[in-house]
N, CA, C and O of each residue as an XYZ file, in Angstrom:
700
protein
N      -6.332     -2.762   -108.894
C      -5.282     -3.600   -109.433
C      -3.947     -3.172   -108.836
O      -3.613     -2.012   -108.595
N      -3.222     -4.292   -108.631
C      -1.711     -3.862   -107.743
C      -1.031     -3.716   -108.965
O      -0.913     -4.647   -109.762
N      -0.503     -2.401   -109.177
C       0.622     -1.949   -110.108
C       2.032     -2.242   -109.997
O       2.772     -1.878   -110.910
N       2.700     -3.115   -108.567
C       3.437     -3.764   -108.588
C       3.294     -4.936   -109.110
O       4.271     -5.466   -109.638
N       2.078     -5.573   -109.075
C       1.662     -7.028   -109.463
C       1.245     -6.721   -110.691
O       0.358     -5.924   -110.388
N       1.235     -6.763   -111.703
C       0.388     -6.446   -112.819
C      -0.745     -7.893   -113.326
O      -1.895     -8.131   -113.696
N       0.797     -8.667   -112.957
C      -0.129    -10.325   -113.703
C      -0.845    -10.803   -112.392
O      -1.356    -11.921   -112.459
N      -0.963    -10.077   -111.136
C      -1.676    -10.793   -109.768
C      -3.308    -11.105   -110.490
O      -3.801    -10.654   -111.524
N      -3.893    -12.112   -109.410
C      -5.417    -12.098   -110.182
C      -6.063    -11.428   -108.528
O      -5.353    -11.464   -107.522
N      -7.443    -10.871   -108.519
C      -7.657     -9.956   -107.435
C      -7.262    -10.979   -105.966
O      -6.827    -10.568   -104.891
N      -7.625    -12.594   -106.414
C      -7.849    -13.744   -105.541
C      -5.937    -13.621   -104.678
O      -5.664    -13.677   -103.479
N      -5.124    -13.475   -105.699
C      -3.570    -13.769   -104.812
C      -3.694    -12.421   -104.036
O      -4.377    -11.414   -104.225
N      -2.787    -12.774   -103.101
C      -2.246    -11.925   -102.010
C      -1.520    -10.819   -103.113
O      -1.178    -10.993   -104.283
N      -1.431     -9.555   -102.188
C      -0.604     -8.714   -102.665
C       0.519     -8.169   -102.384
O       0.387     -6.955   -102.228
N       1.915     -8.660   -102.207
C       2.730     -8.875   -101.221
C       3.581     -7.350   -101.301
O       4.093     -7.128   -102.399
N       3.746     -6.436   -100.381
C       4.201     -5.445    -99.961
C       3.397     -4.177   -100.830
O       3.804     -3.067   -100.487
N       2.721     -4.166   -101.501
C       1.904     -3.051   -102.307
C       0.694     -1.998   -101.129
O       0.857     -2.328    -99.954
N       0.275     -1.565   -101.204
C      -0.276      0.007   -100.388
C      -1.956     -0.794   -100.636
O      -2.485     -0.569    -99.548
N      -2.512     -1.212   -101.092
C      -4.003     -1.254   -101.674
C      -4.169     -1.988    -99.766
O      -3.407     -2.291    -98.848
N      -5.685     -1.970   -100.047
C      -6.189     -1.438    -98.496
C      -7.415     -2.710    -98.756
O      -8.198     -2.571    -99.696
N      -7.497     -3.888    -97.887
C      -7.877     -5.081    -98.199
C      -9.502     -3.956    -98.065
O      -9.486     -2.745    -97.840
N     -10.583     -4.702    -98.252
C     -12.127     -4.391    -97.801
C     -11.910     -4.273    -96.421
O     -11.936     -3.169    -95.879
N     -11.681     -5.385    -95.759
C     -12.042     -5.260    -93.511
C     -11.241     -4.043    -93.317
O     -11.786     -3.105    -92.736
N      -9.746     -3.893    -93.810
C      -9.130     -2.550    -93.275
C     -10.195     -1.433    -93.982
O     -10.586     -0.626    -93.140
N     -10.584     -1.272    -94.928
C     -11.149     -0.135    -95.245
C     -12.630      0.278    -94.519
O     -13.022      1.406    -94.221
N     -13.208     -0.821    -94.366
C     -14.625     -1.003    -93.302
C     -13.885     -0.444    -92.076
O     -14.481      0.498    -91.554
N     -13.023     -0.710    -91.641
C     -12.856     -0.115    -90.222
C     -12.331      0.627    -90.163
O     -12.465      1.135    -89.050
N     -11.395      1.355    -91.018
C     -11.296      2.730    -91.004
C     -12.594      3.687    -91.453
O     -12.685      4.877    -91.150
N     -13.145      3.270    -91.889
C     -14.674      4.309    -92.279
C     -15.075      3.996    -91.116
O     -14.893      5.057    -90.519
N     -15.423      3.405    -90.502
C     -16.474      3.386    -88.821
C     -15.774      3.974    -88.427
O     -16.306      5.038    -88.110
N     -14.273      3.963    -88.103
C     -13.663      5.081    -87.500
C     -13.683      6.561    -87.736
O     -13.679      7.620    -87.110
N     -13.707      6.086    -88.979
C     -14.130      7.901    -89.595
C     -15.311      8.590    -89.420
O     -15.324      9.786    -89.127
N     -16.752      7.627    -89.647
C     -17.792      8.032    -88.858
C     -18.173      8.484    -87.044
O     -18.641      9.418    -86.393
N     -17.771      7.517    -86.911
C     -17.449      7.768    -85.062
C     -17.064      9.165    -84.206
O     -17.511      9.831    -83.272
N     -15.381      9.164    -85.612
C     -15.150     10.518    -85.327
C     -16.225     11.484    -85.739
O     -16.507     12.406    -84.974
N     -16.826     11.349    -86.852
C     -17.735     12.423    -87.257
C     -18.607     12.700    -86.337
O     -18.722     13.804    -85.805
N     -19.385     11.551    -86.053
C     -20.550     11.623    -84.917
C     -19.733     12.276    -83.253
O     -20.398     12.974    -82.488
N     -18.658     11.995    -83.027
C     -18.352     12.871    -82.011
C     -17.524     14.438    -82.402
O     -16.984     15.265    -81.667
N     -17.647     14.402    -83.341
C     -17.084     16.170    -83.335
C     -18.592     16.869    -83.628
O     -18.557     18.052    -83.289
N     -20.082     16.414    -84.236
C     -21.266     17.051    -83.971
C     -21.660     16.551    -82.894
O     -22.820     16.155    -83.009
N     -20.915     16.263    -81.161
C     -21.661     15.907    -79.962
C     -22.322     14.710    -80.220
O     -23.264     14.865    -79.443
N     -22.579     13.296    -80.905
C     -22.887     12.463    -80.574
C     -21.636     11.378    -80.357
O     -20.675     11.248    -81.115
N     -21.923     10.542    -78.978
C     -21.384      9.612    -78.737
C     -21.740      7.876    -79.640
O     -22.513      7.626    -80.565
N     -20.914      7.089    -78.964
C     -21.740      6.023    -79.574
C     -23.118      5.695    -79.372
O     -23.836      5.287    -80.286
N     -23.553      5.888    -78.037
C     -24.454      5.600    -77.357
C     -25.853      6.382    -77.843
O     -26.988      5.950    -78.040
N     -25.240      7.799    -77.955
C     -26.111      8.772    -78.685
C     -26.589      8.483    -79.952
O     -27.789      8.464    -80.223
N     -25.617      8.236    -80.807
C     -26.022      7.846    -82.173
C     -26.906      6.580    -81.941
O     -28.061      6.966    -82.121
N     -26.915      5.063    -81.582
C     -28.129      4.303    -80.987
C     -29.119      4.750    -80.513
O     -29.993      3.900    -80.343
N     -29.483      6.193    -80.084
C     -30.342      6.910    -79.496
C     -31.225      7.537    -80.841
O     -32.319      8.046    -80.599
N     -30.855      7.501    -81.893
C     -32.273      7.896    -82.632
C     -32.938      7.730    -82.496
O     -33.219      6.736    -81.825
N     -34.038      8.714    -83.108
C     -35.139      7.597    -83.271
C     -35.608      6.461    -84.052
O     -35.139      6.193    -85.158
N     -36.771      5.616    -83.335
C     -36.589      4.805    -84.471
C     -37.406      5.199    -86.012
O     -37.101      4.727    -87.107
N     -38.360      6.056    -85.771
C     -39.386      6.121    -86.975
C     -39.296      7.600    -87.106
O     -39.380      8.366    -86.146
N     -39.068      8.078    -88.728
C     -39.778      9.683    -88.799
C     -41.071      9.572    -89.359
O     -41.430      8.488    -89.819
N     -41.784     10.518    -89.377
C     -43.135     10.564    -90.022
C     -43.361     11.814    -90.391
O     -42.365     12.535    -90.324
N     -44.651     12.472    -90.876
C     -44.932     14.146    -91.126
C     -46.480     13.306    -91.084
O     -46.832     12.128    -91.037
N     -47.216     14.760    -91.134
C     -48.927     14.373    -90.657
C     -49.617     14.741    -91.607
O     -48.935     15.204    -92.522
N     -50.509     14.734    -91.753
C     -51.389     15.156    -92.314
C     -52.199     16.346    -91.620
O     -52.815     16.028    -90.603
N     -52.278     17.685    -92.041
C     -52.943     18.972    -91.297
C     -54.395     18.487    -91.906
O     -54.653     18.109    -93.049
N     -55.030     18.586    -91.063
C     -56.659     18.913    -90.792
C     -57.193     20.306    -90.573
O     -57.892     20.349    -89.561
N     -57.128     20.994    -90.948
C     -57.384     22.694    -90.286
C     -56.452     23.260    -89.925
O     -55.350     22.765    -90.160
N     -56.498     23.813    -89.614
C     -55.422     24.655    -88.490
C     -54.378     23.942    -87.553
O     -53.153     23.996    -87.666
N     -55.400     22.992    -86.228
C     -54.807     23.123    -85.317
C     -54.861     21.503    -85.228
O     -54.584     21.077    -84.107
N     -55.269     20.199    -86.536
C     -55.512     19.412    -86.219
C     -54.326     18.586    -87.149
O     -54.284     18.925    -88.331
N     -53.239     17.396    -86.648
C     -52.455     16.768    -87.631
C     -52.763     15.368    -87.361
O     -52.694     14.998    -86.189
N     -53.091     14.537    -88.260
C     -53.080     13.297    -88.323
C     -52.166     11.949    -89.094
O     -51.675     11.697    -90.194
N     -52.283     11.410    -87.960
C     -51.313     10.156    -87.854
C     -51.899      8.768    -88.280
O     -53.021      8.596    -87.805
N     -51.426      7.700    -89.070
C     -51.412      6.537    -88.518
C     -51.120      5.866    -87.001
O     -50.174      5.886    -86.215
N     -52.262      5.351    -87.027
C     -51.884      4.436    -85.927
C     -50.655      3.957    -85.524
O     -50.764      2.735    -85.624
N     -49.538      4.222    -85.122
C     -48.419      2.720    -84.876
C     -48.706      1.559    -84.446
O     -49.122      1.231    -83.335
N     -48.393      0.712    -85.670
C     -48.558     -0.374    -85.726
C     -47.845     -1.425    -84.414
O     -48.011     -2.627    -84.212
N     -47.130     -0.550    -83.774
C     -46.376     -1.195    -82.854
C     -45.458     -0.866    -81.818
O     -44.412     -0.652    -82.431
N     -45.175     -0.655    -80.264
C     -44.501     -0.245    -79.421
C     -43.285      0.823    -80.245
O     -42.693      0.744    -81.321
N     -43.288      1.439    -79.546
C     -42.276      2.349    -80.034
C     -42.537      4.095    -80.249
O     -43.505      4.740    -79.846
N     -41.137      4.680    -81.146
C     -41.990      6.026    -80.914
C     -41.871      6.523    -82.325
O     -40.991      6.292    -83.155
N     -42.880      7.209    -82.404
C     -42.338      8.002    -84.141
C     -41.922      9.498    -84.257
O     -41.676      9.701    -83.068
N     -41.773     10.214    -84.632
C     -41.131     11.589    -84.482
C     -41.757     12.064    -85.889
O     -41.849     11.532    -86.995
N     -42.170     13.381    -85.314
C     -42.737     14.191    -86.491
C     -41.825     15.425    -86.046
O     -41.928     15.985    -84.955
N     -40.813     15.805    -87.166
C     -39.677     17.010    -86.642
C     -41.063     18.293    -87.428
O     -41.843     18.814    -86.630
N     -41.133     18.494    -88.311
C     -41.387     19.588    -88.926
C     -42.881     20.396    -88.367
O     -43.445     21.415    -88.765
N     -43.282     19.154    -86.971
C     -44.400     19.533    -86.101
C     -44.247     19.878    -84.632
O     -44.772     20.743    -83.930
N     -43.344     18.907    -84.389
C     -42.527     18.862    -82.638
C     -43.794     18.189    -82.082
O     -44.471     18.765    -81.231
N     -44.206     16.651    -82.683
C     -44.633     15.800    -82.400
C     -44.234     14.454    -82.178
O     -43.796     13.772    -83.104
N     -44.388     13.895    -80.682
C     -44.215     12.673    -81.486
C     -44.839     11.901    -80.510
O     -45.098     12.165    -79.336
N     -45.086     10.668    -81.337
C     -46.245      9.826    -80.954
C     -46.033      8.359    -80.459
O     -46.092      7.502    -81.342
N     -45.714      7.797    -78.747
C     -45.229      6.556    -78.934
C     -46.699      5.969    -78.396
O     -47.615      6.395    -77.692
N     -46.431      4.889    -79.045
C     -47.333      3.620    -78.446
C     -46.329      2.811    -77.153
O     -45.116      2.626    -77.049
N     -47.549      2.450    -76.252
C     -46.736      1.954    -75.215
C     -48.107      1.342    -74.544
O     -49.128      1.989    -74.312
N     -47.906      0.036    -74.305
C     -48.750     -0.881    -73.454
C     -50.342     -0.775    -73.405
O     -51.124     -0.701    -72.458
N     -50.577     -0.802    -75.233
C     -51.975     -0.396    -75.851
C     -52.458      0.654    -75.261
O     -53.532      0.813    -74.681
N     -51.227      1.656    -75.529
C     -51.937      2.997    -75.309
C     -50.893      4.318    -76.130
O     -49.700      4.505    -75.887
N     -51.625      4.997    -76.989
C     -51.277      5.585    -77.667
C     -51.185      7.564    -77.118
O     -52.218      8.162    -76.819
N     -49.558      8.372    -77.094
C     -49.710      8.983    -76.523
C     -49.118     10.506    -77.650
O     -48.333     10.149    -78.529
N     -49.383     11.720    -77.637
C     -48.700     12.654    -78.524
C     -48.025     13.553    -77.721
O     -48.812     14.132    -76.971
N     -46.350     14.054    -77.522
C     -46.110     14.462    -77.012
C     -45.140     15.449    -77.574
O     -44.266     15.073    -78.355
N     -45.311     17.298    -77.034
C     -44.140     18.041    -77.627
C     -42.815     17.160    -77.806
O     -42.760     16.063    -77.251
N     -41.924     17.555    -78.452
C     -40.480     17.409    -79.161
C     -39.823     17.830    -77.830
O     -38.886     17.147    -77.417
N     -40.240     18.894    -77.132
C     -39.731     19.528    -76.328
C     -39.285     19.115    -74.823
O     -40.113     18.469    -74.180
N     -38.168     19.402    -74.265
C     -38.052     19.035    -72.764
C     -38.787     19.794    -72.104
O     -38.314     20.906    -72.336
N     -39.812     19.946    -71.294
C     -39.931     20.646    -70.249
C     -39.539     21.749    -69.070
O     -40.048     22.555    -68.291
N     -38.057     21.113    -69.574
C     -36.928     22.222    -68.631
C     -36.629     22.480    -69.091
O     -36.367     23.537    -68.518
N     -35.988     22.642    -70.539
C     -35.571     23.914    -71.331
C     -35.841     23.625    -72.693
O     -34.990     23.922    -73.532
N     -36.828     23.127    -73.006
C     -37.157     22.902    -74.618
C     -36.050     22.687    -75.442
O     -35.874     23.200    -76.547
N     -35.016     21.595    -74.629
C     -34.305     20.782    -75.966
C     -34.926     19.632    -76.723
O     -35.768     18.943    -76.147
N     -34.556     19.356    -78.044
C     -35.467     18.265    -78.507
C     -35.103     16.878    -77.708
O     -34.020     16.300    -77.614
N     -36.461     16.529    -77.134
C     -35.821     15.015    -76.492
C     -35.479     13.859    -77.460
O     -35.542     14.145    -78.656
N     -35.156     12.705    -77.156
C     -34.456     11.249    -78.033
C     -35.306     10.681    -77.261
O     -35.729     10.947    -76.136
N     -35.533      9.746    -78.112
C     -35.980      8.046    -77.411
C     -34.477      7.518    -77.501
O     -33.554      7.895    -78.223
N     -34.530      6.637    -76.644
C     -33.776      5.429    -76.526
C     -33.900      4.293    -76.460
O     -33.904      3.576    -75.459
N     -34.074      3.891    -78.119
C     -34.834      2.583    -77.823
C     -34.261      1.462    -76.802
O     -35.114      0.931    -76.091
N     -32.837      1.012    -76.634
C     -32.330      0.531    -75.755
C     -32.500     -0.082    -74.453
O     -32.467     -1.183    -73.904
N     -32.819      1.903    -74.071
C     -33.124      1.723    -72.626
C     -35.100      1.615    -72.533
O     -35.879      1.203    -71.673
N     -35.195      1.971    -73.331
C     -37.028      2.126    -73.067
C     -37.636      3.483    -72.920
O     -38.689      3.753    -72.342
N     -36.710      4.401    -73.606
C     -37.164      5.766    -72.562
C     -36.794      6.818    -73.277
O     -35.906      6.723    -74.124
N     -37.726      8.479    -72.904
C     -37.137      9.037    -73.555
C     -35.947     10.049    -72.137
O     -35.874     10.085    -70.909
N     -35.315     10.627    -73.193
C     -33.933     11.395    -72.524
C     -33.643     12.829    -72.947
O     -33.335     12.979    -74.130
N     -33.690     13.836    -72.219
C     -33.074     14.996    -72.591
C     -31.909     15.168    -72.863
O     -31.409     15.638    -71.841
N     -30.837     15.036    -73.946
C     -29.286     15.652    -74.260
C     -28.479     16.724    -73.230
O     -27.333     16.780    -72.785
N     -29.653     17.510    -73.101
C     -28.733     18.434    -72.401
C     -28.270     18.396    -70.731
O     -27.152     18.651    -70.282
N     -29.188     18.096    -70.166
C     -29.356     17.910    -68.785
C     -29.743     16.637    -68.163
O     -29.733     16.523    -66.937
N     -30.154     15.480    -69.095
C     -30.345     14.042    -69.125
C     -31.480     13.877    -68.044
O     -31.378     13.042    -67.145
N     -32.481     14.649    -68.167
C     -33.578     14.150    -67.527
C     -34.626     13.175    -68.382
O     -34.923     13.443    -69.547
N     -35.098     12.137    -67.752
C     -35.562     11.064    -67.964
C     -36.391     10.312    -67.778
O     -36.536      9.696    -66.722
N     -37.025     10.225    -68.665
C     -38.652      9.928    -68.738
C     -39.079      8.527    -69.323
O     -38.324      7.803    -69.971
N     -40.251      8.274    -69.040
C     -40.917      6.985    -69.069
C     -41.582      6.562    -70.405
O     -42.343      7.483    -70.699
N     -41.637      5.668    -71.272
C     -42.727      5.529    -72.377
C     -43.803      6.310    -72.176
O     -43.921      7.143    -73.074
N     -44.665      6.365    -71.315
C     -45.645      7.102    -71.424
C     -45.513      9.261    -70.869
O     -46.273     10.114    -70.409
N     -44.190      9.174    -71.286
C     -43.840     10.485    -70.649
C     -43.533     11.274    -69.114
O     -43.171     12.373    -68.693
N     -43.952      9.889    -68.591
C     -43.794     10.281    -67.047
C     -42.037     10.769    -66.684
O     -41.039     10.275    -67.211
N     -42.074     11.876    -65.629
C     -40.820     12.208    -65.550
C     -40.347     11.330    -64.529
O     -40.973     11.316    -63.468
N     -39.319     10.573    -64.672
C     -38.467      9.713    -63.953
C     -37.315     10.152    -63.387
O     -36.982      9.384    -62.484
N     -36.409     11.248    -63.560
C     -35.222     11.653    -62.633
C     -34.358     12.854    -63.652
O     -34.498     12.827    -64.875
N     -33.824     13.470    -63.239
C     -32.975     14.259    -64.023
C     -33.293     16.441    -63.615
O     -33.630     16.643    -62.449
N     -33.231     17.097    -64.069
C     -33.412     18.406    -63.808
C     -34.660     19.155    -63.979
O     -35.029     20.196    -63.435
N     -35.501     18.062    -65.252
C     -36.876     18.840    -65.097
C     -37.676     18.509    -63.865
O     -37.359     17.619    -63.076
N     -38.813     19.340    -63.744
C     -39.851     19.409    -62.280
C     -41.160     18.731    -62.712
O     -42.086     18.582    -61.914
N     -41.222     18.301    -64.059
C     -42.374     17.541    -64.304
C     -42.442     16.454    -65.661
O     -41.581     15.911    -66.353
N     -43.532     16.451    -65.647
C     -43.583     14.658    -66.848
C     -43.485     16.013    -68.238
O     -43.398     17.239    -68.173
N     -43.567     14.859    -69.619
C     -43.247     15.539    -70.832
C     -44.618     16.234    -70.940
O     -45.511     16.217    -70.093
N     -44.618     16.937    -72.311
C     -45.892     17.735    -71.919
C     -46.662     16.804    -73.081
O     -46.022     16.108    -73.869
N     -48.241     16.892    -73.078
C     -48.785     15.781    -73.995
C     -49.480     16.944    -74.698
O     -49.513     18.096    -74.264
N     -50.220     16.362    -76.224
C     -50.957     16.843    -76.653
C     -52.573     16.685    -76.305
O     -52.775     15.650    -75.670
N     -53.575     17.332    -76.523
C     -54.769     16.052    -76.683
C     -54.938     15.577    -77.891
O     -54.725     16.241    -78.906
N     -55.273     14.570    -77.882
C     -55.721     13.533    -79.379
C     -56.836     12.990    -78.830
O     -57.224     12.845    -77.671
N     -57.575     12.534    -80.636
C     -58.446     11.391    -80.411
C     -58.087     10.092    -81.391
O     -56.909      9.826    -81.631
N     -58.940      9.475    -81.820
C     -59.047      7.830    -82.517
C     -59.857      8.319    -83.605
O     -60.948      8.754    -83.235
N     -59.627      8.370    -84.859
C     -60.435      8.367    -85.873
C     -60.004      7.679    -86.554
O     -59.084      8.018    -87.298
N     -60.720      5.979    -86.542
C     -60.810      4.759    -87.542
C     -59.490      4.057    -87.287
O     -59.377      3.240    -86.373
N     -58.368      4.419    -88.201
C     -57.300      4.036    -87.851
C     -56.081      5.026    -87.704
O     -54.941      4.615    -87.485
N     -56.408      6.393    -87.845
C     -55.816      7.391    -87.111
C     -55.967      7.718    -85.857
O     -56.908      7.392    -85.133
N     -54.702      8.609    -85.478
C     -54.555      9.346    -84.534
C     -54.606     10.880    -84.771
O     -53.904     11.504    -85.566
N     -55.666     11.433    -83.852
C     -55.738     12.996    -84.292
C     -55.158     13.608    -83.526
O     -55.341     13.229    -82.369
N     -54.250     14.749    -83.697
C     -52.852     15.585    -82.853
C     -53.551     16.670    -82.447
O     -53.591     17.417    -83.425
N     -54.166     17.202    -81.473
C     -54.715     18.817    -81.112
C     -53.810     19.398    -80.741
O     -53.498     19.453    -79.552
N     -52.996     20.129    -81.954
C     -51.818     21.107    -81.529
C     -51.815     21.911    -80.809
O     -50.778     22.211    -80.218
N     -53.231     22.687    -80.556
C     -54.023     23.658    -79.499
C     -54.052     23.676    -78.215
O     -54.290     24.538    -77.369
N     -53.670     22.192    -78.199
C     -54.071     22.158    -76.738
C     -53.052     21.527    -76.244
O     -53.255     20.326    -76.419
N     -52.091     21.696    -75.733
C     -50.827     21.442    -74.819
C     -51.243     21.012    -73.359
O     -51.901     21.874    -72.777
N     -50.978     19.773    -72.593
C     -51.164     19.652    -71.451
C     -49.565     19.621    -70.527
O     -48.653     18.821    -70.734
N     -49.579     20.746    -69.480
C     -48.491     19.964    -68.619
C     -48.989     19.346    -67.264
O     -49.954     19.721    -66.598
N     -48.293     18.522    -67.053
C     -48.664     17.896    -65.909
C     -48.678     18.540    -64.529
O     -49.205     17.838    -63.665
N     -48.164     19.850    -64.093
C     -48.173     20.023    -63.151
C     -49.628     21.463    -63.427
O     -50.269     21.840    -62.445
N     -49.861     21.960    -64.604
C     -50.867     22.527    -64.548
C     -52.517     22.071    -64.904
O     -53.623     22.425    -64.497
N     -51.988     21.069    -65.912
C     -53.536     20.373    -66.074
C     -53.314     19.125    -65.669
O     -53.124     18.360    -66.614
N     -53.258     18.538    -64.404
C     -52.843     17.286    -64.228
C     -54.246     16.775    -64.822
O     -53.897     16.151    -65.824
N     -55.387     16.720    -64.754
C     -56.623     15.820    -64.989
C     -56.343     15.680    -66.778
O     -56.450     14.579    -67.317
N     -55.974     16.960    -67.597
C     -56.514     16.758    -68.632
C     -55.023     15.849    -69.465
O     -54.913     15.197    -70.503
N     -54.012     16.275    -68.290
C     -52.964     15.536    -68.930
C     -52.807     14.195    -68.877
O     -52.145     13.620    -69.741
N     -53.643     13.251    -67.432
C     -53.687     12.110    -67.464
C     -54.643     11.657    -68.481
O     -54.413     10.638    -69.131
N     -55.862     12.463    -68.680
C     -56.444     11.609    -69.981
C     -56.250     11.721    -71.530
O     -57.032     11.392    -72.423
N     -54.715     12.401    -71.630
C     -53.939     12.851    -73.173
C     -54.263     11.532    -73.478
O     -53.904     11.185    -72.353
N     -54.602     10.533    -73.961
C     -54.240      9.316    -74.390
C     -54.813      8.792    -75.070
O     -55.914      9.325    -74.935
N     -54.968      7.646    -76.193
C     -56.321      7.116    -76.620
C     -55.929      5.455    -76.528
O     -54.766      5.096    -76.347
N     -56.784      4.727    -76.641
C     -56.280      3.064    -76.262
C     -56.393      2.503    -77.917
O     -57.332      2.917    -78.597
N     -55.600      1.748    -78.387
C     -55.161      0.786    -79.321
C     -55.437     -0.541    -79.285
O     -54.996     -1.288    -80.159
């Protein structure tokens, strides 16, 4: 309520009083967020860079976590495993959290199609292939299998591509 206006109704204008319409206050909060997101290192671009899905698994034993299927292109992120699982061109793939070149956590970008290292911006393909940037090889995969309408995570077994190339091309299961 304008305390210069007392008898205003919210509908009249408020002529020289301090109160802060809704659009000015919406855009000073994005501004205020923006700033936030760039004083913890994200840009705009970065912040669009989430991911799109979190998830957590289900442990099977020890060394086994299971997933739903994704229902659909894209990637899901399991933080509390350093999993994550995109579907890409009916083919379903599990891959460390990790960069390859220095184990920062990678981003998808949904945007661009791809995932991206933060630190050194090396850059990789839906299916993990390494595409350009400072690492020397593709992301590293897990092995999995297909059970019904899961996906099974073999935490055990880590493939990189430049040491198990055979077992790393067949990390995959089809959808």
């Amino acid at each position: 309520m304008c305390t210069e206006h007392p008898d205003a109704t919210p509908a009249d204008a408020c002529g020289g009083c301090d109160l802060t319409s809704r659009r000015s206050f919406l855009l000073t909060s994005a501004g205020v967020v923006a700033a936030a997101l760039a004083g913890i290192g994200l840009d705009a671009r970065g912040a669009s860079a989430l991911p799109v899905r979190f998830t957590s698994a289900d442990r099977v034993g020890e060394k086994d976590l299971t997933y739903a299927i994704p229902a659909a292109d894209g990637v899901t992120i399991d933080r509390d495993n350093d999993v994550m699982l995109a579907r890409y061109q009916g083919k379903v793939f599990a891959f460390s959290l990790a960069c390859p070149h220095q184990n920062t956590a990678l981003r998808w970008l949904q945007a661009e199609g791809r995932f991206q290292c933060p630190k050194h911006k090396s850059k990789y393909a839906p299916d993990g292939t390494f595409l350009s940037g400072r690492a020397t090889r593709s992301m590293d995969r897990f092995a999995l299998r297909k059970d019904a309408t899961n996906v099974v995570v073999d935490i055990a077994h880590l493939y990189e591509q430049d040491k198990n190339a055979k077992d790393w091309e067949a990390a995959w299961v089809p959808v």
